[in-house]
C-alpha positions as CSV (number, residue, x, y, z in Angstrom):
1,X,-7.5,167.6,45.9
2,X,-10.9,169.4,46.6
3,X,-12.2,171.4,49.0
4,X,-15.5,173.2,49.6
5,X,-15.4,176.3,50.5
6,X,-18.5,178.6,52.3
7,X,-18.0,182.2,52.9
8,X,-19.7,184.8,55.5
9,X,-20.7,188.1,55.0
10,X,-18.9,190.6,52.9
11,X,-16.2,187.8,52.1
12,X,-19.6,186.0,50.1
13,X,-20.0,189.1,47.5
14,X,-16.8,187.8,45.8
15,X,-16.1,184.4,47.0
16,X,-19.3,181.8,46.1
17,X,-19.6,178.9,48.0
18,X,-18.2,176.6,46.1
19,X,-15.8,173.3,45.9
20,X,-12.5,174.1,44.0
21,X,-9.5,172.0,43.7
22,X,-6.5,173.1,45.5
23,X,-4.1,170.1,43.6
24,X,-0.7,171.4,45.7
25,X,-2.0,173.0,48.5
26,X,-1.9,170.7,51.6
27,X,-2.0,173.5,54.1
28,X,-4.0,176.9,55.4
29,X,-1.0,179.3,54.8
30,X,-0.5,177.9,51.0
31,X,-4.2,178.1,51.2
32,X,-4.6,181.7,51.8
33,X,-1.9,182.5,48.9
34,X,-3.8,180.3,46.5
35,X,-7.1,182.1,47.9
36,X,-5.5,185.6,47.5
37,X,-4.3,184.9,43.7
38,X,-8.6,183.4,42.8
39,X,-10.2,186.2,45.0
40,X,-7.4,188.9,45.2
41,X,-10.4,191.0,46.9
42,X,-9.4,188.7,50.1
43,X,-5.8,190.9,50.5
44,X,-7.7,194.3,51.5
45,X,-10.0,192.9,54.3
46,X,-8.9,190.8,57.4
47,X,-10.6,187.3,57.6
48,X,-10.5,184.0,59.5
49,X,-10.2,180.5,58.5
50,X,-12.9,177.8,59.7
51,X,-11.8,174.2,59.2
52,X,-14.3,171.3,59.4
53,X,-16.1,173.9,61.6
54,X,-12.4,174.3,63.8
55,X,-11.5,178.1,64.0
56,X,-8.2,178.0,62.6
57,X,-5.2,179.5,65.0
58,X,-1.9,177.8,63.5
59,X,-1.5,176.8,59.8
60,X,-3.6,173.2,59.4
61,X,-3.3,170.7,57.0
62,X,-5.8,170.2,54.8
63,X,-7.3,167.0,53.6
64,X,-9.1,165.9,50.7
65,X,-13.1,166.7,50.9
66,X,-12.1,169.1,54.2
67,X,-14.6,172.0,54.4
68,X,-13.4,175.2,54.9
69,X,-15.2,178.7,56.4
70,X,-13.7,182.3,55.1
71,X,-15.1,184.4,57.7
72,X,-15.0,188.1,57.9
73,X,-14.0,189.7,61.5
74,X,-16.9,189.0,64.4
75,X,-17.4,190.1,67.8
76,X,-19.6,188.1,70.2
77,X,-21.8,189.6,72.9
């Protein structure tokens, strides 16, 4: 299965936008493992998911050609 994935601010230095193939992972919690093993920069800074433009709160599924946002933290104002 692939995904595309965009990435925000610091997260961007090491992680490209890109569309990778995720062939066993079908959710965000496998997701972030699979991420964390590619990019293992990801484990030393907290980040946020973004699914199909969906701020991720619970572990999602993820379907084929889903787009996915690895955001660093954000405050509004």
């Amino acid at each position: 299965m692939e995904i595309e994935i965009i990435s925000f601010g610091k997260i961007a230095e090491f992680v490209s936008n890109q569309k990778i193939d995720i062939a066993e992972t079908t959710d965000t919690d496998n997701l972030k493992i699979h991420l964390e093993t590619l990019f293992p920069e990801l484990k030393a800074i907290k980040y946020k998911f973004a699914l199909n433009n969906q701020l991720v709160q619970a572990n999602s599924a993820i379907e084929q050609n889903d787009i996915l946002a690895i955001m660093p933290p954000f405050s509004g104002g």
